[in-house]
C-alpha positions, 0 to 999 in steps of 0.5 A: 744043642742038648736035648733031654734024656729019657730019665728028665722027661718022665721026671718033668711030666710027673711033676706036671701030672701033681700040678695038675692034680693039685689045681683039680684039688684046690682051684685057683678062682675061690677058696672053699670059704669065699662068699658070693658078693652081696647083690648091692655091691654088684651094681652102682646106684643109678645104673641104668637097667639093660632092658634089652635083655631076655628077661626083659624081652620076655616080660614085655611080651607077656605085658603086650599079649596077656595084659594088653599094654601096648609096646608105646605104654610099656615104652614110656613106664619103664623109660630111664628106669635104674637101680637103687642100691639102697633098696638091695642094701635093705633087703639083706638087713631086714628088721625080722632078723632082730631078737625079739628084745630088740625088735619089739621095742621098735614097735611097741611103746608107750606113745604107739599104745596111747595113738593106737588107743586114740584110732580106736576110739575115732574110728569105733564105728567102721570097727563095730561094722568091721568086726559085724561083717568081717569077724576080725577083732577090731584091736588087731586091725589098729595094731597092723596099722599102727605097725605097717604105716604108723597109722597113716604117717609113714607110708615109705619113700622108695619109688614102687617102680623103681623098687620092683624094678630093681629087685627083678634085675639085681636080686637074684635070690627072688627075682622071680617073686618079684618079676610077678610083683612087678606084673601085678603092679603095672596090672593094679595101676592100669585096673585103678587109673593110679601113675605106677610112677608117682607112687611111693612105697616100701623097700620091699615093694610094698605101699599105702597105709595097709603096706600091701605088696601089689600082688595082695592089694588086687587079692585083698583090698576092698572098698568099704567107704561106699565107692566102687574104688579100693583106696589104702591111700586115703580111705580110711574105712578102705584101709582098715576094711582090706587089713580085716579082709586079708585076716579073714581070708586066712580064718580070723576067728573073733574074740578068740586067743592069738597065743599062750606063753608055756614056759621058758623051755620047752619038755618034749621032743614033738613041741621041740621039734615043732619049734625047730621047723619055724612058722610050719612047725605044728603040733595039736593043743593036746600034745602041748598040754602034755609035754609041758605040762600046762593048761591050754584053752582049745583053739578054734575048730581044734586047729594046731598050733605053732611053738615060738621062741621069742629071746630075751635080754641078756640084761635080765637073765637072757633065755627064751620066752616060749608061746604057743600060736594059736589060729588067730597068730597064724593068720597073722604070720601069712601076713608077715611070715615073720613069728617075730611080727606076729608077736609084736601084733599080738602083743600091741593087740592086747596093750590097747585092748 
């Protein structure tokens, strides 16, 4: 039997001391470039939900105790309940994401202005007392509408409750938001009588004609027909009453500007970097009327505002096209917290203005 020398030994543990320093250095599992799977392609489209999980333990449990659901309800509602890979899919392909040149077109366009100006006209009396009551200009309530639901046309084919259902368990980036999405929804339904299984909406979550997600109904819906029941499903007064009650909320000042294009670049670095930090990026109007050299109307109770950059095509020379937000453009974007969105409202706004 041979055996090995002193000198093999130390040989063989520093090569295996570099082995092991390199696995250290550069693990085997992933490379430092790898990403994390997409939360679609973790799961398969009506793969049953494991409510026998903790999270789902825990929210029940709160639904019983805070919310007094009873454990033979909470049975029946979430009986059966599954994924929806579609939804997943959307979620990480969001229209926000476009250029402005790509998305403004997907919402504003001739046959959306001529509909958009016909609603103001049929509903002109709810508008003059939304406008009386609320002090929300009547055009951008339209132009939400028109964008959210195409005036009542489109209100989203994914289940509501499957939809939340899916984002709690299978979107880990906002499981959180929409765990309390969810609350709110079986809160909402209970308070109204609605089915929480038969209601129809967004990717996202959100449903009827105004596209509130649930918690935002029960904050901002308002019964405006005469009745005691907020319906953004049928009442058309509801409906454009709860989009003005919202921009209320975040102090919609009538008849004042939602934005002022200043230029195709931007001249100095607080406008710069009040463009650079996004929505809450901002900046007074007398800084803006100095560093770009422009002339600016005040905004309402001298407010700041926010510095956008909207691209432009290619096609006709590309570049950016820069707006300062004004207050009313503000309210808009915590609506949708999309700059994007709240161009394309503006700009509908003024078309059918």
């Amino acid at each position: 039997m041979k055996t090995w020398s002193e000198k093999t030994i130390t040989a063989f543990l520093a090569t295996l001391v570099l082995l092991l320093s390199l696995i250290v250095t550069f693990p085997l599992s992933a490379s430092t470039d790898e990403q994390p799977l997409p939360a679609a392609d973790r799961v398969k489209d009506g793969q049953k939900i494991d409510l026998q999980q903790e999270k789902y333990t825990i929210l029940f449990r709160e639904l019983e105790q805070e919310h007094l659901f009873t454990k033979s309800e909470l049975e029946t509602i979430f009986s059966g309940v599954s994924i929806k890979r579609r939804v997943l899919v959307l979620m990480d392909k969001q229209w926000e994401s476009k250029p402005y040149y790509q998305y403004r077109p997907l919402f504003i366009t001739r046959s959306v202005i001529k509909k958009a100006r016909k609603q103001l006209k049929k509903h002109r009396k709810v508008l003059d007392r939304i406008e009386k009551e609320l002090g929300v200009d009547r055009e951008v309530v339209i132009a939400i509408w028109g964008i959210e639901s195409r005036f009542g046309t489109h209100s989203g084919g994914f289940n509501v409750f499957q939809t939340l259902n899916t984002l709690f368990d299978a979107y880990p980036r906002r499981s959180d938001f929409f765990r309390n999405e969810l609350v709110q929804f079986l809160i909402l339904c209970k308070e109204n009588g609605y089915d929480p299984l038969t209601i129809q909406g967004s990717y996202a979550g959100a449903f009827g004609q105004t596209q509130f997600i649930p918690s935002s109904f029960r904050e901002y819906a308002v019964s405006f027909d005469g009745d005691a029941r907020r319906d953004v499903f049928n009442s058309t007064h509801d409906i454009l009453a709860s989009i003005a009650n919202y921009l209320q909320f975040y102090h919609w000042t009538l008849d004042a500007p939602y934005y002022v294009d200043i230029g195709s670049k931007l001249k100095g670095p607080k406008v710069i970097q009040a463009n650079k930090k996004g929505r809450k990026g901002l900046v007074d109007v007398q800084t803006v009327r100095r560093e770009q050299t422009i002339s600016l109307p005040e905004p309402s109770e001298k407010r700041p505002l926010t510095i956008v950059g909207l691209e432009i095509d290619q096609s006709i020379g590309g570049g950016k096209r820069y707006v300062a937000g004004y207050p009313n453009f503000r309210a808009i974007t915590e609506w949708n917290h999309s700059n994007r969105y709240a161009m394309a409202v503006s700009e509908l706004a003024e078309a059918i203005q």
